[in-house]
C-alpha positions in Angstrom: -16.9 4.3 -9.4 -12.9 3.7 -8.9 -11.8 1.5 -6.5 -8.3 1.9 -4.2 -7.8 -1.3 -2.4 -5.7 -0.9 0.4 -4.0 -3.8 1.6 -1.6 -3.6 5.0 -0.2 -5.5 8.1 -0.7 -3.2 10.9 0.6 -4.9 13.8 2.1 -2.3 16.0 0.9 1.6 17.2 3.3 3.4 14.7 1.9 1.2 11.8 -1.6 2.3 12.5 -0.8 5.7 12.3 0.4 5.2 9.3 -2.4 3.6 7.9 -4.6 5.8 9.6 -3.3 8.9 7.7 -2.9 6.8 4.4 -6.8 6.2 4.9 -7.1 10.3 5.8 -5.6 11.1 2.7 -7.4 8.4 0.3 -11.0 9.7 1.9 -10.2 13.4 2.0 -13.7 15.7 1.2 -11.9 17.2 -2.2 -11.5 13.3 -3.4 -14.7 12.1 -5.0 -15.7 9.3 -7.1 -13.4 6.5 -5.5 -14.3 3.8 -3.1 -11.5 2.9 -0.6 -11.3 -0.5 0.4 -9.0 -2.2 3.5 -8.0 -5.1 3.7 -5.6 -7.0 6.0 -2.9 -8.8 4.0 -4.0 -12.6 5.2 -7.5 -11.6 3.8 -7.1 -10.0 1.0 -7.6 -12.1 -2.1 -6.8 -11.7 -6.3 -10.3 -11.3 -6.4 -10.1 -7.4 -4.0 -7.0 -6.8 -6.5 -8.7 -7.6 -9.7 -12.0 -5.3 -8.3 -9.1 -2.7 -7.3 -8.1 0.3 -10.1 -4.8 0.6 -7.9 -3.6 -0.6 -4.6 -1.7 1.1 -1.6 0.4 -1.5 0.6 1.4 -1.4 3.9 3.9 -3.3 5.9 6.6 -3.1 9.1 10.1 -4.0 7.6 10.8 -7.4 9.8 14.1 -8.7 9.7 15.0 -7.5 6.8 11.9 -7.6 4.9 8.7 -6.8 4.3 6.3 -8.9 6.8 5.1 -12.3 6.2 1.8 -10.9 5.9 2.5 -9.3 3.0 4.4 -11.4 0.9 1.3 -14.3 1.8 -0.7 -11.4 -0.2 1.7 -11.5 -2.9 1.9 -15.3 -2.8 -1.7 -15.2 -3.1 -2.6 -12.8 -6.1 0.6 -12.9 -8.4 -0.4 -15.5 -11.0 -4.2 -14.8 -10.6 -3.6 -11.2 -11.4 0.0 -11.5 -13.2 -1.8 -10.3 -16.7 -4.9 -8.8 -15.8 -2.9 -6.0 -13.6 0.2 -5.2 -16.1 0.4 -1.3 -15.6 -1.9 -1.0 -12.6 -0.9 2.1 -10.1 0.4 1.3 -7.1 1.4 2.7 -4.0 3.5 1.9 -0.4 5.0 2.8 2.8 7.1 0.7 5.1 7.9 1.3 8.4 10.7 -0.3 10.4 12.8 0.4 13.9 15.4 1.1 12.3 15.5 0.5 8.7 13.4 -0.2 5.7 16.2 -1.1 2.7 15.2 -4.5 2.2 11.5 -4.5 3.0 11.7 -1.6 0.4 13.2 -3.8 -2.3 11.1 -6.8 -2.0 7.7 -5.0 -2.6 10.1 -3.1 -5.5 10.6 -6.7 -6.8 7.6 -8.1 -6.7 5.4 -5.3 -8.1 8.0 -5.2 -10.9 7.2 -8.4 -11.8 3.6 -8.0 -11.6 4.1 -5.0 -13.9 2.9 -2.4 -11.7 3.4 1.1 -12.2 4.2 3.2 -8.8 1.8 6.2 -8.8 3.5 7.6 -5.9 6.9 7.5 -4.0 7.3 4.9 -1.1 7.1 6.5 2.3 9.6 4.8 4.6 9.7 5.8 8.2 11.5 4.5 11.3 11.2 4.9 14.7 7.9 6.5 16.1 6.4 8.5 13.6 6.3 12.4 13.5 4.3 14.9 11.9 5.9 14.9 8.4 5.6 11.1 8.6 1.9 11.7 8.6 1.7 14.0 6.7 3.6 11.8 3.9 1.6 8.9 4.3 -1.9 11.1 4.2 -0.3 12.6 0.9 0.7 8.9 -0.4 -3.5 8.1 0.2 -4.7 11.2 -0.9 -2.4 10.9 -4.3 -3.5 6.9 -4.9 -7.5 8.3 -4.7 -7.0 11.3 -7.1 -5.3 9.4 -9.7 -8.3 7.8 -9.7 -10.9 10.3 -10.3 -13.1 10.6 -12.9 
């Protein structure tokens, strides 16, 4: 069975909506064959990534980048799973009060390096999110999980 390892900071309401439709969309009734796995940034380990067939990330934009959170997880895995992971899909969304820019291009950065390949375009949102927001971030999970499939 395919795993999607979903790995987020969620410290705020509008980012758990997010992830909550992210997590919709991954474990939607159509989707079979793929275990979906969360994991909190400061727990995830190279160990859930090297398990994982793709990830989906999560993180508020905070000052300017992604959280701290986050880039711990990157800290973490990216020697550990620099060359077991070339090519592994991917996924994101950000969220920010008012803008995402440079949260957008540190996880861009990073998961370059790591030579991920984005399965699915980044879902950036600011403010409180609405219905398309949702809707975005359930198709973002729901596209990770099928790419998966058998």
């Amino acid at each position: 069975m395919a795993t999607l390892l979903i790995v987020h900071h969620t410290p705020s309401p509008n980012c758990q909506a997010l992830l909550e439709a992210v997590v919709s969309g991954a474990g939607a009734p159509e989707i079979g064959g793929v275990r979906v796995v969360r994991r909190a940034a400061l727990a995830a380990t190279a160990v859930d990534v090297l398990e994982a067939d793709a990830c989906l990330l999560g993180t508020p934009a905070n000052l300017g980048y992604m959280s701290g959170a986050l880039k711990h997880f990157f800290d973490q895995i990216y020697y550990p799973c620099l060359d077991a992971t070339r090519g592994r899909p991917f996924g994101f969304y950000v969220h920010g009060g008012s803008d995402t820019t440079g949260a957008v291009r540190g996880i861009e950065s990073v998961t370059t390096g790591l030579g991920w390949r984005r399965a699915a375009p980044a879902v950036t949102v600011t403010g409180t999110p609405g219905k398309a927001d949702l809707e975005a971030c359930w198709e973002l999970g729901a596209t990770l999980a099928a790419g998966l499939m058998d």
